[in-house]
KOLNUKOL-470953 format. One record per atom (N, C-alpha, C, O): x, y, z; atom name; residue number from 1; residue in three letters. Coordinates in Angstrom, 1 decimal. Layout:
<vodrens>
X Y Z CA NUM ALA
...
</vodrens>
This chain:
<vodrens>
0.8 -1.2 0.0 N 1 UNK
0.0 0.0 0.0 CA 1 UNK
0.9 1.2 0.0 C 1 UNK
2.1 1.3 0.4 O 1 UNK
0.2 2.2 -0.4 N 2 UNK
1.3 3.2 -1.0 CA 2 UNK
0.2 4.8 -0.9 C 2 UNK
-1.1 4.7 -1.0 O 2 UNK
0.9 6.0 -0.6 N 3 UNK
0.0 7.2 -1.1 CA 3 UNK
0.1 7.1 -2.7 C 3 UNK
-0.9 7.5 -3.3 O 3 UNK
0.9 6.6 -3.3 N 4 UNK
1.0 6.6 -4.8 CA 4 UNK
0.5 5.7 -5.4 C 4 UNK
1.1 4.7 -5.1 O 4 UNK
-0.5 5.5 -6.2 N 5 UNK
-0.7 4.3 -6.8 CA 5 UNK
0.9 3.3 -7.7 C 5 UNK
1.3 2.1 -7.6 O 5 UNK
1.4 4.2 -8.3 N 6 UNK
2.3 3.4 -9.2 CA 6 UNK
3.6 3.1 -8.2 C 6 UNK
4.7 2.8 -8.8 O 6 UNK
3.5 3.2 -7.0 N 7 UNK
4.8 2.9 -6.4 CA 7 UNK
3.8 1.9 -5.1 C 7 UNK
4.6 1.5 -4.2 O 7 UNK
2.8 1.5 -4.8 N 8 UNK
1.9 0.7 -4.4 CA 8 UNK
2.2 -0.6 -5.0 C 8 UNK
2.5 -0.9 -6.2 O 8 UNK
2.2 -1.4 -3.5 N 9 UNK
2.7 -2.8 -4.3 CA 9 UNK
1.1 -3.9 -3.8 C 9 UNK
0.8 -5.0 -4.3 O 9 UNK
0.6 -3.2 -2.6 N 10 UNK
-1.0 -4.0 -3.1 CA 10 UNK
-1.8 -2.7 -2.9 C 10 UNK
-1.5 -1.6 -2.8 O 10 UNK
-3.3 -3.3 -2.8 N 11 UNK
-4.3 -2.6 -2.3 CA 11 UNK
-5.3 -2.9 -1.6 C 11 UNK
-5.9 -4.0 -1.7 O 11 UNK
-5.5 -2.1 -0.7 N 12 UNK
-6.2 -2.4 -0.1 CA 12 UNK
-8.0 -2.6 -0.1 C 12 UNK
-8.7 -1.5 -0.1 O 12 UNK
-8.7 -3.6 0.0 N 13 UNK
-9.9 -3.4 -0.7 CA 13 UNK
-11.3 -3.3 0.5 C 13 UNK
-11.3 -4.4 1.1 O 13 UNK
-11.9 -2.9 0.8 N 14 UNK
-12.4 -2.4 2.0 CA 14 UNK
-14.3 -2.4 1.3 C 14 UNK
-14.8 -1.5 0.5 O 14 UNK
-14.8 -3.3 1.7 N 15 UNK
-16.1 -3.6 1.6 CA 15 UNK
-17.0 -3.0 2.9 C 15 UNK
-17.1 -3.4 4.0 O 15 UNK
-17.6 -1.8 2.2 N 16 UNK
-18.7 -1.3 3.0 CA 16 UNK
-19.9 -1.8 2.8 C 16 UNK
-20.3 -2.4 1.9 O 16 UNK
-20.5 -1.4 3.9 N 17 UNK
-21.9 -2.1 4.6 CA 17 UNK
-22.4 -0.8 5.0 C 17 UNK
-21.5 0.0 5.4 O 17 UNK
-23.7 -0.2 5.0 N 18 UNK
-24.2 0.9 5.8 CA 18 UNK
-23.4 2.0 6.7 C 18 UNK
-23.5 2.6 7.8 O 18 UNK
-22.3 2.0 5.3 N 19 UNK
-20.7 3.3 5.3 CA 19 UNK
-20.4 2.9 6.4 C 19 UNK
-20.6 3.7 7.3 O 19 UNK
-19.7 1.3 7.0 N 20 UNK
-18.8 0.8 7.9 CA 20 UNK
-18.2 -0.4 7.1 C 20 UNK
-18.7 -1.0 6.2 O 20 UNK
-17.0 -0.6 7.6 N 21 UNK
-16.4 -1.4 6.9 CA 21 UNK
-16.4 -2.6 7.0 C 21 UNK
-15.8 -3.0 7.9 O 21 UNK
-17.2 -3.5 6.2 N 22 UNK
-17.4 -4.9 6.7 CA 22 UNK
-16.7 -6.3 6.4 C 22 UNK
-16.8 -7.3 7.0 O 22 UNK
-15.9 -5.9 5.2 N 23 UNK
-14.5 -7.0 4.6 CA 23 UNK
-13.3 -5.4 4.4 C 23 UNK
-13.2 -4.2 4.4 O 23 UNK
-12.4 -7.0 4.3 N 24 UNK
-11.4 -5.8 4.2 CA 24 UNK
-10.2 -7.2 3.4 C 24 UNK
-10.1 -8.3 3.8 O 24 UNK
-9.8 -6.7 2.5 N 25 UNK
-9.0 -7.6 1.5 CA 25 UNK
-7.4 -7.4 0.5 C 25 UNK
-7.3 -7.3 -0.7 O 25 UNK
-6.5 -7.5 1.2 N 26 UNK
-5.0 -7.2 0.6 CA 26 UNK
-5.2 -7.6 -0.8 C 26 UNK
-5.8 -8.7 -0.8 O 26 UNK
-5.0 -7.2 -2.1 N 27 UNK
-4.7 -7.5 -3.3 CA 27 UNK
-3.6 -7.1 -3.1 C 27 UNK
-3.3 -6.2 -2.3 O 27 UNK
-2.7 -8.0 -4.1 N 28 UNK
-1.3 -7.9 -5.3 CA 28 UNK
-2.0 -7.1 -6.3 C 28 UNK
-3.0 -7.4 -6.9 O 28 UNK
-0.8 -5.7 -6.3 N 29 UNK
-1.0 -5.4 -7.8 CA 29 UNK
0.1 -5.6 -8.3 C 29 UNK
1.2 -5.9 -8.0 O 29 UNK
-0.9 -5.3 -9.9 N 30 UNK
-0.2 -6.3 -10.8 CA 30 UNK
1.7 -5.1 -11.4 C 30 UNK
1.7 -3.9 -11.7 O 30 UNK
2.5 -5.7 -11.4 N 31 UNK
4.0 -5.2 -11.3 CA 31 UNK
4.5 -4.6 -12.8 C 31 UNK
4.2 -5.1 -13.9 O 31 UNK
5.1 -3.8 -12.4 N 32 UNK
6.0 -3.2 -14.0 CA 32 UNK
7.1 -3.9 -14.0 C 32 UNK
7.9 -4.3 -13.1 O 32 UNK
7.0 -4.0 -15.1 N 33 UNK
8.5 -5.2 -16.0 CA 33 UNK
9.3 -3.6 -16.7 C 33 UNK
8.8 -2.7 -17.3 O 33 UNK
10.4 -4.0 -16.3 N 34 UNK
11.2 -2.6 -16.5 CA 34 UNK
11.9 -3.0 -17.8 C 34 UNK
11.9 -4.2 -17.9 O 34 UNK
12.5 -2.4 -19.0 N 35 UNK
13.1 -2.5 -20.2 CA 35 UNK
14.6 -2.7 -19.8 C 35 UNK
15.0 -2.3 -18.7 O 35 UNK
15.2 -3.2 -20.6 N 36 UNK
16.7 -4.0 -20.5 CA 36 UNK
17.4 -2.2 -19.9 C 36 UNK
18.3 -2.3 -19.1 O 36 UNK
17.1 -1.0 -20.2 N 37 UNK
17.9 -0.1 -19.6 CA 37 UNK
17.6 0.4 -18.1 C 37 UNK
18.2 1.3 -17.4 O 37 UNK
16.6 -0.5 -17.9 N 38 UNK
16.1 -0.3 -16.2 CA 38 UNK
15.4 0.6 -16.2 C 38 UNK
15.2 1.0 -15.1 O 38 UNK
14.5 1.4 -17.3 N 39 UNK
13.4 2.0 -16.8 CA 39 UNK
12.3 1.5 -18.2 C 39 UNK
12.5 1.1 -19.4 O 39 UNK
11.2 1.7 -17.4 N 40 UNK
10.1 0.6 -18.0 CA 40 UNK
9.7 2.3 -19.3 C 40 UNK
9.9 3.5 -19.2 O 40 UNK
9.1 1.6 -20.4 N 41 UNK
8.6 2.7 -21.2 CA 41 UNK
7.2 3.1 -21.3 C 41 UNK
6.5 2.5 -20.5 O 41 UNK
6.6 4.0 -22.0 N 42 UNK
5.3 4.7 -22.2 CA 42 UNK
4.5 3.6 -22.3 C 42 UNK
3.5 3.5 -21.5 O 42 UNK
4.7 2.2 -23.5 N 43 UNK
4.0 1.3 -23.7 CA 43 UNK
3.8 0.6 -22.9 C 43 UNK
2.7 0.0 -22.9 O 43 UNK
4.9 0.1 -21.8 N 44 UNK
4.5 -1.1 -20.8 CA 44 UNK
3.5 -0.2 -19.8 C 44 UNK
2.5 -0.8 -19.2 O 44 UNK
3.8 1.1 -19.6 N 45 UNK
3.2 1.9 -18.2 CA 45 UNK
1.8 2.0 -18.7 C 45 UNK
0.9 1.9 -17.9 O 45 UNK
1.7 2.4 -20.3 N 46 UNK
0.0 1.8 -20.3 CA 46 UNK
-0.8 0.4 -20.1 C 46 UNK
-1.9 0.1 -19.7 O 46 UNK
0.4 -0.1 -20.4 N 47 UNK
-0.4 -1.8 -20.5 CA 47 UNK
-0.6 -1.8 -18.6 C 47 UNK
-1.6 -2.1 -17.9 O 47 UNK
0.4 -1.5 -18.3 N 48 UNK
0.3 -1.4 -16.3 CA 48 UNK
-1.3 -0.8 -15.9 C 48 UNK
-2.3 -1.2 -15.3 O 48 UNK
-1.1 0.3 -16.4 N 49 UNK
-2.1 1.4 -15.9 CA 49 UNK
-4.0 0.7 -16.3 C 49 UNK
-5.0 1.3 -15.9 O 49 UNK
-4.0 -0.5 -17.1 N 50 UNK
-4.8 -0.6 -17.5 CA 50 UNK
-4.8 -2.0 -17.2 C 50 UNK
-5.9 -2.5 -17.4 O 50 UNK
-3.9 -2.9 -16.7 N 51 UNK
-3.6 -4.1 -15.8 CA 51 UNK
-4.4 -3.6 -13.9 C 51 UNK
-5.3 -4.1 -13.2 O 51 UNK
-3.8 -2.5 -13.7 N 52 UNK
-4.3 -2.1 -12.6 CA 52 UNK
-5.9 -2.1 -12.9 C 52 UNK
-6.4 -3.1 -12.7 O 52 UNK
-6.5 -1.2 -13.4 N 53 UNK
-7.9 -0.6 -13.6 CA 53 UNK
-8.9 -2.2 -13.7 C 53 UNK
-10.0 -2.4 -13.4 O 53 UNK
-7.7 -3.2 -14.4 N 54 UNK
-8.5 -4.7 -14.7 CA 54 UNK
-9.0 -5.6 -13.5 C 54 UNK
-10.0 -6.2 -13.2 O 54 UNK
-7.8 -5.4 -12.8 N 55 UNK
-7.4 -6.1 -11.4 CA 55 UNK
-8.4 -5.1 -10.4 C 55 UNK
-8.0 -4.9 -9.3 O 55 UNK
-9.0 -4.7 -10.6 N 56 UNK
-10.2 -3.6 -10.0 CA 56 UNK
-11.4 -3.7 -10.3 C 56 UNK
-12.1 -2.9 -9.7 O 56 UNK
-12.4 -4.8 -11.2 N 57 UNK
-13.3 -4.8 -11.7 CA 57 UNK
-14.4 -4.9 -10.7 C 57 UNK
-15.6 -4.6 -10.8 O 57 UNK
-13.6 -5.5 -9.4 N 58 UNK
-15.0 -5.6 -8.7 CA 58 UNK
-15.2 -4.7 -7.4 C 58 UNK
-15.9 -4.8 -6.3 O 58 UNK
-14.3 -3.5 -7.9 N 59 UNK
-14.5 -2.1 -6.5 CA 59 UNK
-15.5 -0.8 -7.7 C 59 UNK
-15.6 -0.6 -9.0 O 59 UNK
-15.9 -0.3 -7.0 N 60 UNK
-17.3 1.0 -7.2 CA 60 UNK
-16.1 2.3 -7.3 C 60 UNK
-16.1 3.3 -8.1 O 60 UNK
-15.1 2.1 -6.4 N 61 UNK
-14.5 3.3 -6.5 CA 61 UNK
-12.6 2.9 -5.9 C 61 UNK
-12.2 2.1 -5.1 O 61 UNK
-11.9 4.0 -6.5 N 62 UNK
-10.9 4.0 -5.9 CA 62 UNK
-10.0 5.3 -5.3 C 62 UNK
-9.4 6.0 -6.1 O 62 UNK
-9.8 5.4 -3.9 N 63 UNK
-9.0 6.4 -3.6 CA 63 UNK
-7.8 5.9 -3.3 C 63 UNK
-7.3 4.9 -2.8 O 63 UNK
-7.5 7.1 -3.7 N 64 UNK
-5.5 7.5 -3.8 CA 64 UNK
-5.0 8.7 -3.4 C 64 UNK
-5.6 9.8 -3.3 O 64 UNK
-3.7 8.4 -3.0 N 65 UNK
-3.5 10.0 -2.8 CA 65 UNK
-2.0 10.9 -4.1 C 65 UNK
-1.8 12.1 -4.2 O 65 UNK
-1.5 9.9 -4.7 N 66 UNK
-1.0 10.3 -6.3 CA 66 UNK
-1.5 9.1 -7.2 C 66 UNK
-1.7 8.0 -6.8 O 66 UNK
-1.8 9.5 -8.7 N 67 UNK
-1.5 9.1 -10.0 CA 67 UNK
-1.0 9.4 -10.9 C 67 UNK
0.0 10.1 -10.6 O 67 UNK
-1.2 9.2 -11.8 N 68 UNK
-0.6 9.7 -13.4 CA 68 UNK
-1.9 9.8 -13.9 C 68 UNK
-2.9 9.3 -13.4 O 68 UNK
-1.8 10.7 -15.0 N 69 UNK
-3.1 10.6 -15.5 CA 69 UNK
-3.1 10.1 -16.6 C 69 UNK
-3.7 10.8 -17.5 O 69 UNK
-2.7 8.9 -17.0 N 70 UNK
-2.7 7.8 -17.6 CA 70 UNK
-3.6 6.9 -17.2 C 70 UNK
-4.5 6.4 -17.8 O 70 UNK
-3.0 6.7 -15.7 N 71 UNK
-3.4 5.7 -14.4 CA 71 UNK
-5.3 6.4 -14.0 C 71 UNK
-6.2 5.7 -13.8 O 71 UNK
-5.4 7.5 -14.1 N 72 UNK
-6.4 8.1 -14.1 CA 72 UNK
-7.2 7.6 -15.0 C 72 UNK
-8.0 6.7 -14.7 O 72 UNK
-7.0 8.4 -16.5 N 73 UNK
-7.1 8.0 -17.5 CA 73 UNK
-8.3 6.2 -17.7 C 73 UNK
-9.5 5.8 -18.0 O 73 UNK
-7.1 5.8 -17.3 N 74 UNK
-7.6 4.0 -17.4 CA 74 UNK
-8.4 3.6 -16.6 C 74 UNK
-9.2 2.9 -17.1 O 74 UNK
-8.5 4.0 -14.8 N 75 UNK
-9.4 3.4 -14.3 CA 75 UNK
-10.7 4.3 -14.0 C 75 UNK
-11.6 3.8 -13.3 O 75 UNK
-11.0 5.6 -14.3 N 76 UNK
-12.2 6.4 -15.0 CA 76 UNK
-12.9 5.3 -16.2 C 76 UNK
-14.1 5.1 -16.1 O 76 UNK
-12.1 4.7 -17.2 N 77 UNK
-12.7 4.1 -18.1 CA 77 UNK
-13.2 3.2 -17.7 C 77 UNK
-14.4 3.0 -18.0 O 77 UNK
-12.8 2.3 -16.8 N 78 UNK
-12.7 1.1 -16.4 CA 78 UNK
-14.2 0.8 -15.8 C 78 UNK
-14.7 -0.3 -15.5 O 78 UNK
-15.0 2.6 -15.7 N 79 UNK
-16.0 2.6 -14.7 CA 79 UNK
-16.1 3.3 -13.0 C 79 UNK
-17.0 3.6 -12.2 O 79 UNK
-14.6 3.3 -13.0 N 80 UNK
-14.7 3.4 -11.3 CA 80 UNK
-14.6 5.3 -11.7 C 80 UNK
-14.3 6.0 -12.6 O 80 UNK
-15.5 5.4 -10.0 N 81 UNK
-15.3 6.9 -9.5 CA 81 UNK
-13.8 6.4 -8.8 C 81 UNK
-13.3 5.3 -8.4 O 81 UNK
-13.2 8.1 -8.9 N 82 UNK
-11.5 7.9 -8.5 CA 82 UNK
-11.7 9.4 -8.2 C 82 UNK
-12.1 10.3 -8.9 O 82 UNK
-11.0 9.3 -6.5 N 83 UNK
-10.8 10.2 -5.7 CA 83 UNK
-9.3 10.3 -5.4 C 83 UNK
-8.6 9.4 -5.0 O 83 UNK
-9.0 11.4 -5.5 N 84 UNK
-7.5 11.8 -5.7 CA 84 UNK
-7.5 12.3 -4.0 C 84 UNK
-8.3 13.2 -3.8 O 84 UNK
-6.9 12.0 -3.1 N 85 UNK
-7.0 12.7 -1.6 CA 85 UNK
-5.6 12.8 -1.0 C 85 UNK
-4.6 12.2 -1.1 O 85 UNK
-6.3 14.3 0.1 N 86 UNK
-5.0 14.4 1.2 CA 86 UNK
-4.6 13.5 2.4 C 86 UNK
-3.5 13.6 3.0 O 86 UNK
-5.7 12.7 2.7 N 87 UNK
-5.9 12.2 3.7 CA 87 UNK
-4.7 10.6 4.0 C 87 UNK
-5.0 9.6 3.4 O 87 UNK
-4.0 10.7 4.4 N 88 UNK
-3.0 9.7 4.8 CA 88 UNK
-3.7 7.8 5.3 C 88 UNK
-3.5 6.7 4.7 O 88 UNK
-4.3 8.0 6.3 N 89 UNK
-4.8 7.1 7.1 CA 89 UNK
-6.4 6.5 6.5 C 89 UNK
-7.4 7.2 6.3 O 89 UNK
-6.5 4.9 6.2 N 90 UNK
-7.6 4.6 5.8 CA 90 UNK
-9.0 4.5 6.5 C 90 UNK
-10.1 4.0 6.2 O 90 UNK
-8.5 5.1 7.6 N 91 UNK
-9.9 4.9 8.6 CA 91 UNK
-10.0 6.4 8.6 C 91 UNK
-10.4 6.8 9.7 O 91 UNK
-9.8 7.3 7.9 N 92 UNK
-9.6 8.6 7.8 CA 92 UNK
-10.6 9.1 7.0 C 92 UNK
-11.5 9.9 7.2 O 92 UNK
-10.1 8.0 5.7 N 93 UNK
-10.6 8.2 4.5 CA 93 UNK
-12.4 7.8 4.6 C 93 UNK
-13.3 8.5 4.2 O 93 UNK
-12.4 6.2 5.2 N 94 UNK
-13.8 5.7 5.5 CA 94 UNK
-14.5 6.6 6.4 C 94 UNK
-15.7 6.6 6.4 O 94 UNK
-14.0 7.1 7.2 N 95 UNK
-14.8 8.2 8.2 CA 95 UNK
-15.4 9.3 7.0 C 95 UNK
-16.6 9.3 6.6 O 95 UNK
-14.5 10.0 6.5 N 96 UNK
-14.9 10.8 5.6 CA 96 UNK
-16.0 10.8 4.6 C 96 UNK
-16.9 11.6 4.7 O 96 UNK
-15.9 9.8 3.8 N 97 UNK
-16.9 8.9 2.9 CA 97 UNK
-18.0 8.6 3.5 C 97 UNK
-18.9 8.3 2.7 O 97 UNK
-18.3 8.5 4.6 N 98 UNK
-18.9 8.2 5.3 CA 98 UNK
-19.9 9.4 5.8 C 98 UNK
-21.1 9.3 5.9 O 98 UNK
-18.9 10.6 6.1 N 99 UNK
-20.0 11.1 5.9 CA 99 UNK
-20.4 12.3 5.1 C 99 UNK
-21.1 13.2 5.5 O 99 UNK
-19.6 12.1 3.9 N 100 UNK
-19.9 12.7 3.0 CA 100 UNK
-19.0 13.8 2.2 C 100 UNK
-19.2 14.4 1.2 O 100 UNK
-18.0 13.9 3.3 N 101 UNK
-16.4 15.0 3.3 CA 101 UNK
-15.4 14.3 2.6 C 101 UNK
-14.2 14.6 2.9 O 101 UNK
-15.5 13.3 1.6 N 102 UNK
-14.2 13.2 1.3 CA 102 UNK
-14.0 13.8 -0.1 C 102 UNK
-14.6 13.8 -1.1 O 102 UNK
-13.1 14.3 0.2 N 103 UNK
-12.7 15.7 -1.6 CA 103 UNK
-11.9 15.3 -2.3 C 103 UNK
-10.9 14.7 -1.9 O 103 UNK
-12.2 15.4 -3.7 N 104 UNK
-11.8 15.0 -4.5 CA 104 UNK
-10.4 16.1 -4.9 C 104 UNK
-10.7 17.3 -5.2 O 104 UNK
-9.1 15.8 -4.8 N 105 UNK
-7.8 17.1 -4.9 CA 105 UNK
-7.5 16.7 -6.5 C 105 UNK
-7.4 15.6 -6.8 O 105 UNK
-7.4 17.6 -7.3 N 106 UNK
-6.9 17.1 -8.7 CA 106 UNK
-5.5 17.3 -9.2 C 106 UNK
-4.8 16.7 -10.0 O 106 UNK
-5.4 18.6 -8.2 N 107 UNK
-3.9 18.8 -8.1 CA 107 UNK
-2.9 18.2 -7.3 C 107 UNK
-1.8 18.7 -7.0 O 107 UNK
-3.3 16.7 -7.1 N 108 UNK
-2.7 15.5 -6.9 CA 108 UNK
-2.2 14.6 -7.6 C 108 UNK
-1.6 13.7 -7.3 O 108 UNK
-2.7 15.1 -9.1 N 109 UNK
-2.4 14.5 -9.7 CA 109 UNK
-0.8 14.1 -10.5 C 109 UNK
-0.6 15.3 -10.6 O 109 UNK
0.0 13.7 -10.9 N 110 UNK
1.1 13.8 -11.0 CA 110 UNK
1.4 13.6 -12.6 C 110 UNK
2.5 13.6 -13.1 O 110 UNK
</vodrens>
């Protein structure tokens, strides 16, 4: 788990019930394969960005606190609402959501 999505190595999946948290579930996300010069290129980081958004099919929404807007980009398509936030702590985040305060920052975006 990560503030960054692309430096996030799972996620956290958090099943509400009457805005309290009633499952709660570690995923693996899925990993960048880096190019023989050791940094990965535009094409693998799409195919990533859209490996993520796949490996997501069964959340309504996802908060983060950085992306790319690639990573944006892809899991907007995907269907999900995507909340870009300040908020550090996941019980932070569910308090908020809960009751109705959690803001969407866009200039989070990276």
């Amino acid at each position: 788990m990560s503030q960054d999505l692309a430096s996030a190595k799972f996620f956290l999946i958090i099943t509400l019930a009457k805005s309290r948290p009633s499952e709660r579930e570690l995923r693996l996300k899925p990993r960048r394969v880096a190019s023989p010069c050791g940094t990965a290129d535009w094409d693998r980081a799409d195919r990533l960005s859209k490996e993520i958004a796949d490996s997501l099919t069964d959340c309504q929404m996802v908060v983060v606190g950085r992306m790319s807007s690639k990573e944006l980009e892809n899991v907007i398509a995907s269907g999900k609402r995507t909340i870009l936030t300040d908020l550090v702590q996941v019980d932070d985040v569910i308090e908020a959501l809960a009751k109705g305060l959690l803001n969407h920052h866009p200039e989070r975006l990276k």
